[in-house]
N, C-alpha and C positions, 0 to 999 in steps of 0.2 A: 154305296153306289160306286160304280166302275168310272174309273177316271182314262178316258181318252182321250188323243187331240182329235182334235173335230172344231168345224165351223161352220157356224148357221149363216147361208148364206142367201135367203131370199124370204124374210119373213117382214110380219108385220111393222110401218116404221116406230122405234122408240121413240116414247115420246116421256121426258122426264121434266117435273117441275122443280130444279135446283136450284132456284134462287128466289123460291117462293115468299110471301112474308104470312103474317099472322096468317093462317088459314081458314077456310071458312067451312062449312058444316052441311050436310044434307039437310033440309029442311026439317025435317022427324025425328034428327037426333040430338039428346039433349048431353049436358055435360056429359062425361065421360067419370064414371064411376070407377073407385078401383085403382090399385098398385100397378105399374107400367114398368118396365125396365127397356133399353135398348143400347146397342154397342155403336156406337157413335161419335160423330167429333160435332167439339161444340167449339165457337164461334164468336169476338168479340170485335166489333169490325171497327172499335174508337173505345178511348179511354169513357170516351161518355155515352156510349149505345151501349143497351142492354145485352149479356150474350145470348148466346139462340144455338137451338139443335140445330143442326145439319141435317135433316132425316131425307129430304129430298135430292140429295147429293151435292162434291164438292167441286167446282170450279177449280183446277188444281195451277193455279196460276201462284206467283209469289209474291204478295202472302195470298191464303187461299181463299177465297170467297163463297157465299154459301147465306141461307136464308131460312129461318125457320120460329115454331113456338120460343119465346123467349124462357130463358131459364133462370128460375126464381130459388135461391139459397146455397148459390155456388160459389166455392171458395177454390181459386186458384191454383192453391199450394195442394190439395189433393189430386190434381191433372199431372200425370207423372209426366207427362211429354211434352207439356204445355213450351209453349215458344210463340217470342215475338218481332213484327219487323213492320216497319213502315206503320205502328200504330196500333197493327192489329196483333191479337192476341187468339191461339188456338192451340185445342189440343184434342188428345182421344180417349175413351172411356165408357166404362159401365155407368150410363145414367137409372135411378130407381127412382119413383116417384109416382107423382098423381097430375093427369093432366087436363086442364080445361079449354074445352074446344071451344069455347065462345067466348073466350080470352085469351086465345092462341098461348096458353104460358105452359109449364110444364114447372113443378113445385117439386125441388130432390127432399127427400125424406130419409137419404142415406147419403155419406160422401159420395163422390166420383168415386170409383176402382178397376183397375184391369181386370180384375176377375168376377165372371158372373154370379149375378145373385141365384141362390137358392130358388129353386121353382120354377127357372126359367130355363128351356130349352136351347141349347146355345147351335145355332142353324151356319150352314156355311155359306155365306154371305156373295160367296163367288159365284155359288150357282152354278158349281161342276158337272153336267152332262154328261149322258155316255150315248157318244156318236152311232151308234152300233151298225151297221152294214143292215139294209132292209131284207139281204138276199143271200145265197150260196152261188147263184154261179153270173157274177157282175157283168161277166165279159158275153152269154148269150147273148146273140145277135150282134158282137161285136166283133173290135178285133185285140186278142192281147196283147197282141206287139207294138197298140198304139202307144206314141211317146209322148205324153201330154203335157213334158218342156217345152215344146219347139214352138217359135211364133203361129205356125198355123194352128194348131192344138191351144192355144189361147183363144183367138179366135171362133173356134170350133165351140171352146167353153161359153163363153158368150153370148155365142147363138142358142145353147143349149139352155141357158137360164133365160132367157128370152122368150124360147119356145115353151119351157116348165111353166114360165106364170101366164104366158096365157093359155094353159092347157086348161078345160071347163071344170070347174070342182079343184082346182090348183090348191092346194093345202102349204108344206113349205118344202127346201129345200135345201139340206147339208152336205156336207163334206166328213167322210169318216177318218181319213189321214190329214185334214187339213190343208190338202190342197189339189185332190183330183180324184178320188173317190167319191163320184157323187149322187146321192141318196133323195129319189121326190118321192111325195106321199100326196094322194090325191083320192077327193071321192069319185067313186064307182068305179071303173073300168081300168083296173090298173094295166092291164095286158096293149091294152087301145093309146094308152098315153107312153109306156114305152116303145111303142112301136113309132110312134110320131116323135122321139126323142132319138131314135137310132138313126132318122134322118141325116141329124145333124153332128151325134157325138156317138164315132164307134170306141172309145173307152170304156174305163169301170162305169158302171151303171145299174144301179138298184132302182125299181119303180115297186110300190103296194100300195093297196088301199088302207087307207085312217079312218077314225072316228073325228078329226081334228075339225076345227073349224074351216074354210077357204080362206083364202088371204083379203079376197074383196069384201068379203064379211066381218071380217077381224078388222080393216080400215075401216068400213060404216061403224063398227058397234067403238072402236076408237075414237071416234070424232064424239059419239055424243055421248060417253061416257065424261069426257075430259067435259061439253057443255057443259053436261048436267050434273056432276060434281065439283067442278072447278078445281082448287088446290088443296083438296082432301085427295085427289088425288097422286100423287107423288111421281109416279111412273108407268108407263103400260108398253104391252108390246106382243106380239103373234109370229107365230110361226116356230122356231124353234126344232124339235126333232117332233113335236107331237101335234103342232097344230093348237096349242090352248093358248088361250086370249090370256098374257097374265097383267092383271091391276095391282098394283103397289099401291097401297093407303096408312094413313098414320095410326090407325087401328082399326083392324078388320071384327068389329064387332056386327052383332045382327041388325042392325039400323044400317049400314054401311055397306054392310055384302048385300042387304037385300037391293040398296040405293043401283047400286051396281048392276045387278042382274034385272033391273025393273029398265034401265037405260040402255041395256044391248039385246033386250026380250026380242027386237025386230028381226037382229042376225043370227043370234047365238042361243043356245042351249044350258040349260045351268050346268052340265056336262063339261061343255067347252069353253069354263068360265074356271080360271086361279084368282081367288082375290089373296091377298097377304097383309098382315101389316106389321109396321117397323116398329112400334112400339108394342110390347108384347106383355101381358097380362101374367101379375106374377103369383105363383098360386100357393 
């Protein structure tokens, strides 16, 4: 994938569960069968707490804090980075194992190691985008010579995300240089919404229609996702370059993606629906 700078600047709010504890379960699903593996830092927050994955994210405070399945036959001296301070004890690593959802634990069956297990897909975690410009000619209906340093031209921008999200069918809204290049995707009428956009910003300016979800849609199907899964689910969030609602879960098996799409049926589209999970099934 093409690496640009670019930033998503008006999408669904993230919502992440990083200091989760044991987690709990959809109703329908039962232990979790099967080899797991995940790139991860684990976590030992006292000499006498058990340690625990990180899977939900880390609090990067010092030392870092963080919340997750406890980790059952872990030995130290395989954490090549492992360090400690004020008690706590952390490092990072290839976890492999088997893990039980209704015992929030996670059982290694293989040392810790830097290097990924066999089988497993190794994903980039960053979630590098590519900003891409929605359009060929940004400046129609504009002006090119607008300066979009200058304190009015801030302003101007402001007004301009302002007017993006409450435009009707609002989907999200980027940046393809990262700081004034900027790119809305909206349902239906893409011509009708940049014309209501030149209003207020005669800059770069791409408008097209998406398949994405709306942003007000992607907040409803967010709230009762997070209800209705509780801390299976890890992370979510909407808008982006395409408009897809994405769920972060501790394993996106078929009990769990369905849990998912049965929870945002009201807003959203199985279309318009990423689920993922952090523990990944090793084959």
């Amino acid at each position: 994938m093409k690496t640009r700078l670019g930033l998503s600047i008006a999408m669904g709010t993230m919502l992440l569960a990083g200091c989760a504890g044991a987690p709990s379960t959809p109703a329908d699903q039962n232990t979790a069968d099967g080899t797991y593996a995940a790139f991860t830092t684990i976590l030992q927050a006292s000499e006498d707490a058990a340690p625990e994955l990180c899977l939900g994210g880390v609090m990067e405070s010092y030392p870092p804090q963080c919340g997750g399945p406890e980790v059952i036959g872990l030995d130290w001296e395989d954490v090549a980075d492992v360090e400690t301070a004020s008690g706590v004890t952390w490092g990072t690593g290839w976890v492999v194992g088997s893990y039980d959802s209704e015992a929030g634990a996670f059982t290694l069956t293989e040392p810790v190691s830097q290097t990924p297990p066999g089988g497993v897909e190794v994903r980039d975690e960053l979630g590098v985008v590519d900003f891409a410009p929605l359009c060929d000619d940004p400046y129609r209906g504009g002006d090119e010579s607008f300066d979009a340093s200058t304190t009015e031209a801030m302003e101007a921008q402001n007004e301009l995300t302002e007017r993006a999200a409450a435009l009707e069918g609002y989907i999200t809204l980027y940046v393809s240089d990262g700081s004034s290049e900027f790119n809305v995707l909206v349902q239906g009428d893409a011509e009708a919404a940049h014309t209501q956009l030149r209003e207020v910003w005669p800059g770069w300016l791409c408008v097209a229609t998406g398949e994405g979800a709306a942003e007000a849609d992607v907040l409803a199907a967010q709230e009762a996702v997070h209800a209705e899964l509780g801390e299976v689910v890890l992370g979510s969030g909407g808008g982006g370059t395409d408009g897809v609602f994405e769920v972060t879960v501790i394993i996106a098996d078929e009990a769990t993606t369905q849990a998912v799409l049965d929870a945002v049926e009201p807003w959203l589209s199985p279309d318009q629906v990423r689920v993922s999970g952090i523990l990944q099934p090793v084959s």
